[in-house]
N, C-alpha and C positions, 0 to 999 in steps of 0.2 A: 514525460513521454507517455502519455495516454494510449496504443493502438489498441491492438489485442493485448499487448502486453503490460504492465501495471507496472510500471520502475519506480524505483526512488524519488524522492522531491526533488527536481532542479533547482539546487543554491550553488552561490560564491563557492570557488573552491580557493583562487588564487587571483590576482593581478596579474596580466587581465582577462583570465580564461576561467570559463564558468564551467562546473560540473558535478555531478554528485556529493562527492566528498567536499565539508568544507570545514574549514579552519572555527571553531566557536569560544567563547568565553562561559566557564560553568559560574551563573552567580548564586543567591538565595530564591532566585526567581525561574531560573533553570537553567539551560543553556540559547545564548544570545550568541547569535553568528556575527563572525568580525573578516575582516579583511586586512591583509598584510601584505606590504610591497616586499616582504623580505622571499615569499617562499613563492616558486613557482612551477604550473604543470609544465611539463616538457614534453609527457606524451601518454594517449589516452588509449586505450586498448579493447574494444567492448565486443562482445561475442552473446547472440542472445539465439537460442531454440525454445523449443518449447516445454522442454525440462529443467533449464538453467541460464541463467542469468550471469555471465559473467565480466567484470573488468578490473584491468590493470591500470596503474598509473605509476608516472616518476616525477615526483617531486625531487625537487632543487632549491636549496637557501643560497642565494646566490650574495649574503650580509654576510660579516666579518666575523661572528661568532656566531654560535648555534643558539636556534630559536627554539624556544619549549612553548608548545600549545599543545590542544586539543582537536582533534579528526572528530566530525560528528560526520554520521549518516543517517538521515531522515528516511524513516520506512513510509509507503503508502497510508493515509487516511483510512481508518475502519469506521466508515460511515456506517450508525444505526438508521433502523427505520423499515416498514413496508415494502419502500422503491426499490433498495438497494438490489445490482444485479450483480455484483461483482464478486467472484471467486478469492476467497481470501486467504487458502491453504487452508492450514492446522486451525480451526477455529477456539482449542483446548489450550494451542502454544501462546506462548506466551511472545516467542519468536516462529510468528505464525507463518513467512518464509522461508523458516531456514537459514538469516542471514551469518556469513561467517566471511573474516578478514583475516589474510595474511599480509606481515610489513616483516619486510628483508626475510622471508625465507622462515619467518618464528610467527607459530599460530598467537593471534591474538584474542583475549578474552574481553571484547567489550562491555561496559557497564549500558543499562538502557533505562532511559528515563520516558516514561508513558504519564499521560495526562490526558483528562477527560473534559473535553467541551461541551457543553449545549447552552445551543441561544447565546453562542458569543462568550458565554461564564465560566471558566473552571471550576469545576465541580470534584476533582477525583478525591480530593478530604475526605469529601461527605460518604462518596460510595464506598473508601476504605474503613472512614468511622462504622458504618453498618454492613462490612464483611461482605459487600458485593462484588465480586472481580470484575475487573477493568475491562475486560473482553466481549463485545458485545453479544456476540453470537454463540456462546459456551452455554452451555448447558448447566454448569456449576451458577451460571449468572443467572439461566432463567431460574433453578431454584432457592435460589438466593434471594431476587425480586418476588416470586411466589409465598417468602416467608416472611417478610416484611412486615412492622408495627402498620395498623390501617392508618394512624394519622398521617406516617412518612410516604406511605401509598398514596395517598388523597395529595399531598405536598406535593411531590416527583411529577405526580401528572399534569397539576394545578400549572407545574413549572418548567414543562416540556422537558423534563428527562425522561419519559416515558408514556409510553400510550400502552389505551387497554385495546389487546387482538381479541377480536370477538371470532369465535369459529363455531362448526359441526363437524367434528371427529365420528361419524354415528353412534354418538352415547348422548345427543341433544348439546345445546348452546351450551360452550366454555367458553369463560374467559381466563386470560393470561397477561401479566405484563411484560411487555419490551421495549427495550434499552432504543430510544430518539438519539442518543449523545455520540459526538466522535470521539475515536481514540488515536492519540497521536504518540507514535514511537519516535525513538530518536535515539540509534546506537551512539556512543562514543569513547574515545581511548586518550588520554593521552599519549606524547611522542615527543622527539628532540629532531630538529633537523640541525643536523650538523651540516657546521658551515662550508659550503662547496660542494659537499658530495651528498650525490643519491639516494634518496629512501623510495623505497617500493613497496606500495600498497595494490595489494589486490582484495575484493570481494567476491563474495557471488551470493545468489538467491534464488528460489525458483520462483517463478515470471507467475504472475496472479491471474489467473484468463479468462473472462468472462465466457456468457453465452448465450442463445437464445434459442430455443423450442423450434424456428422457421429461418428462413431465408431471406432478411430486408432487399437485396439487390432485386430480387427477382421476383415477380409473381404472373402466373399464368403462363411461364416464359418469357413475358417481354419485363427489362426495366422496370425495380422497384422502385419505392420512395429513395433507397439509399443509394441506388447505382450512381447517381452522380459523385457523390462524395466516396462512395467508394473505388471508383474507377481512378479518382484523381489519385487516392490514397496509396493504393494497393495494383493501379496497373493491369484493370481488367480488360481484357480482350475477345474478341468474339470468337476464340476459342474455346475460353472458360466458361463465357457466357452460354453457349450452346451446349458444354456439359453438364452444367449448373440446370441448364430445362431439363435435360433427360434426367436428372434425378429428382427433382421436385415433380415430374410428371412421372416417377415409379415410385413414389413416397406418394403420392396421393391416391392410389390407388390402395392402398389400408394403412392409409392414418399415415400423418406427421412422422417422421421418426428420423429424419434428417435435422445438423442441427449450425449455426455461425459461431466460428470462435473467434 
């Protein structure tokens, strides 16, 4: 669920109902999502503002004896790179949501397994062989990347984990390297569903929300590039609309200062 809001990866949770939470296998390779006719959602409960993220579920093994697996939750994508626009919380956490889960009423401490992609390749070995944290956007990483052997510098770039940011801070042209590669999280716990009866999981996290500098629906007043898609989206009407001019036409009168979340 992409809107404003940044949620979890949609996978398999149960047969036949798809959702956040899903059943995984931990192997050498990491965790591999599976599917079981044994256990299923019974009912889904989700509550989302703009400070938190939250939802409930009941699972049910509705098989003769109780099932032992593992609950994985997949956090959002931390794409590197120039483009990126997206609000990522804590950029220093490690659990840069916030995410936390309760089952049956007892906090659970999940284990997180994080891995680092670019160009398709797992790379996080090599970042942890040379003490670079996982996190794209940390400041411990950019001086971590800053301190780099030059042969593994000239490699990283050579190999698109990394480009050089050329800027003017007014002290004349720096350069700096940053992190191209994704990170991908993936909370998970072990659990038992006992046979016939109820386990209750809930989560929560706070919701990731991007933003932009201006108004895509609207410019000059009339209908932007995005009003269409936003209208479908979001339910705009020509009451918003005509609030939406009066503030774009009193923000333009000293500068931008309005913003789209």
């Amino acid at each position: 669920m992409r809107w404003t809001l940044l949620l979890g990866g949609l996978l398999l949770a149960s047969n036949p109902v798809f959702a956040n939470d899903t059943t995984a296998e931990l192997t050498t390779g990491g965790l591999i999502y599976s599917q079981t006719s044994e256990v299923t959602m019974e009912e889904e409960n989700l509550y989302i503002s703009r400070e938190e993220v939250l939802v409930d579920y009941v699972f049910r093994n509705a098989g003769k004896s109780d099932f032992e697996s593992i609950i994985a939750f997949p956090m959002p994508d931390v794409v590197g790179g120039s483009q990126s626009d997206i609000a990522y919380g804590d950029p220093e956490s490690d659990n840069f949501l916030g995410f936390s889960v309760v089952q049956d009423g007892r906090q659970i401490t999940p284990q997180l397994q994080q891995r680092v992609i670019a160009m398709g390749i797992d790379r996080t070995e090599e970042l942890l062989a040379q003490q670079v944290p996982l996190l794209p956007y940390s400041e411990k990483t950019g001086v971590a990347l800053k301190n780099l052997p030059e042969d593994v510098k000239k490699r990283w770039i050579s190999e698109g984990l990394v480009y050089v940011d050329r800027y003017d801070a007014g002290k004349g042209w720096q350069e700096d390297l940053r992190p191209v590669w994704t990170l991908r999280s993936v909370y998970w716990w072990k659990t038992t569903f006992p046979a016939g009866k109820p386990v209750r999981v809930s989560h929560r996290y706070k919701p990731s929300v991007g933003g932009t500098v201006a108004m895509s629906f609207i410019e000059g007043g009339k209908p932007g590039f995005n009003h269409a898609t936003y209208t479908d989206r979001y339910c705009l009407d020509a009451g918003f609309m005509k609030t939406a001019a009066k503030l774009e036409a009193a923000a333009g009168k000293s500068g931008p200062h309005y913003t789209e979340q």
